[in-house]
C-alpha positions as CSV (number, residue, x, y, z in Angstrom):
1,X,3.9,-14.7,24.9
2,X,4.4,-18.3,23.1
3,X,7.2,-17.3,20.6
4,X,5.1,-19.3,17.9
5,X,3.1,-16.3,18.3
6,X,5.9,-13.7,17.7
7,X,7.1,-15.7,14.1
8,X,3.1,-15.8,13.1
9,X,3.2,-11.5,14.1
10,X,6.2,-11.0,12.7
11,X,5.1,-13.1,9.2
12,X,2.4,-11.3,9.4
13,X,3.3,-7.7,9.6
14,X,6.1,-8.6,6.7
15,X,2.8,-9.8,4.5
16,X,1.0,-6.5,5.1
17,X,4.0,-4.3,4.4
18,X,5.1,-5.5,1.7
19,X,1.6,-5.8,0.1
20,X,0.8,-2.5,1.0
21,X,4.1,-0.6,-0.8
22,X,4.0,-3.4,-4.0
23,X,1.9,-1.5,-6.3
24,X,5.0,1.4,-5.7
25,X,8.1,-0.8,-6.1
26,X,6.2,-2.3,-9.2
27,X,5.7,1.5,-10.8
28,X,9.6,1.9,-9.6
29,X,11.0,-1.0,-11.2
30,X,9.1,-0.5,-14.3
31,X,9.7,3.5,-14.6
32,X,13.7,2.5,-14.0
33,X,13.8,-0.1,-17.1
34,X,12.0,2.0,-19.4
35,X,15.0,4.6,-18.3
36,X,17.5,2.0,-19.1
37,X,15.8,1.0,-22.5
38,X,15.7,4.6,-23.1
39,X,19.5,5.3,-22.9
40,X,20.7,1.7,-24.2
41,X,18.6,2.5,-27.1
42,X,17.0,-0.8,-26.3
43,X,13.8,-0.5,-26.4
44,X,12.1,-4.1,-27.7
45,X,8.8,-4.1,-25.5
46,X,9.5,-0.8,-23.6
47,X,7.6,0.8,-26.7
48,X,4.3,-0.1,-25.7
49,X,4.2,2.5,-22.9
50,X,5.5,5.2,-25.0
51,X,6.9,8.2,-23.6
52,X,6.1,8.2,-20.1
53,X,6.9,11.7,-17.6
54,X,5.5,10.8,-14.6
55,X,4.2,7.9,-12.5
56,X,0.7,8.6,-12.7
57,X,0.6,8.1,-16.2
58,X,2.6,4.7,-16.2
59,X,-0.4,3.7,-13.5
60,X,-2.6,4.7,-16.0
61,X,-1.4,2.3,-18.8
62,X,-0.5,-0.9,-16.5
63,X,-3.8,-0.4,-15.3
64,X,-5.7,-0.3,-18.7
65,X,-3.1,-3.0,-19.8
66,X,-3.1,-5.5,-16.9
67,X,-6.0,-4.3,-14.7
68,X,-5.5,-4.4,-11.0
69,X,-3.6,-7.4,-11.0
70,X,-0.7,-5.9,-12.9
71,X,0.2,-3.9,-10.0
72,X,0.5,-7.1,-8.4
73,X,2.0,-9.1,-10.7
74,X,4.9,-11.2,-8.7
75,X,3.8,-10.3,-5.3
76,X,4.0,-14.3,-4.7
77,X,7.6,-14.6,-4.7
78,X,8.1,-11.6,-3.3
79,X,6.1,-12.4,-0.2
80,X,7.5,-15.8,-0.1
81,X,11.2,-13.8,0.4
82,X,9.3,-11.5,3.0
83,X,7.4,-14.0,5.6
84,X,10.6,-16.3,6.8
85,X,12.4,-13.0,7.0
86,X,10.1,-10.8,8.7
87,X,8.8,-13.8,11.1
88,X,12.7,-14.6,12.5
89,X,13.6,-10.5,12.7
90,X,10.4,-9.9,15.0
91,X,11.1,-12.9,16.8
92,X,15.0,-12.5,17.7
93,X,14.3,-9.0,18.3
94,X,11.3,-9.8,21.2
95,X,13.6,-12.5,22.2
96,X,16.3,-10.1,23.0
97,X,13.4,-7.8,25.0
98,X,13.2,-10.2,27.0
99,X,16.7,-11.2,27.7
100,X,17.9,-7.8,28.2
101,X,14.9,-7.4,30.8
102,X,13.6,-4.4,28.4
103,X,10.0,-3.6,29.1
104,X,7.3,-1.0,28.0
């Protein structure tokens, strides 16, 4: 296979993973500030989700807040990191298949 081909998979695949879990690491990072706001006593716009026990109801507010495209929100940058880095690890790793002679 053209290793053009195998950085254009690779890029690929990174773009659909990361898009896929996004929504998640979004809830994360968001769930772990209001944690640290909470204990620093800092708590500036951390108020407007009030007390939050669960993940579910966090996904509630962003999504009566924001809409859909809160869960998204940054997803630019983030694939930007993802595509170079995902493209050159599938592609050194196929390249290595087929110096090592490995085969399926």
């Amino acid at each position: 296979m053209d290793p053009r081909f195998n950085l254009l998979y690779g890029g690929l695949a990174g773009i659909c993973a990361e898009t896929s879990v996004y929504p998640l690491e979004v809830l994360r990072r968001r769930l772990q500030l209001i944690q640290a706001a909470t204990r620093s006593g800092h708590f500036g716009s951390v108020r407007a989700f009030g007390n939050l026990s669960s993940m579910s109801k966090l996904l509630e507010i962003i999504l009566k807040r924001d809409g859909f495209k809160g869960l998204y929100a940054g997803v630019l940058p983030t694939i930007c990191q993802v595509l170079p880095s995902a493209a050159i690890s599938y592609y050194i790793f196929e390249l290595c298949k087929k110096r090592l002679e490995v085969y399926k």
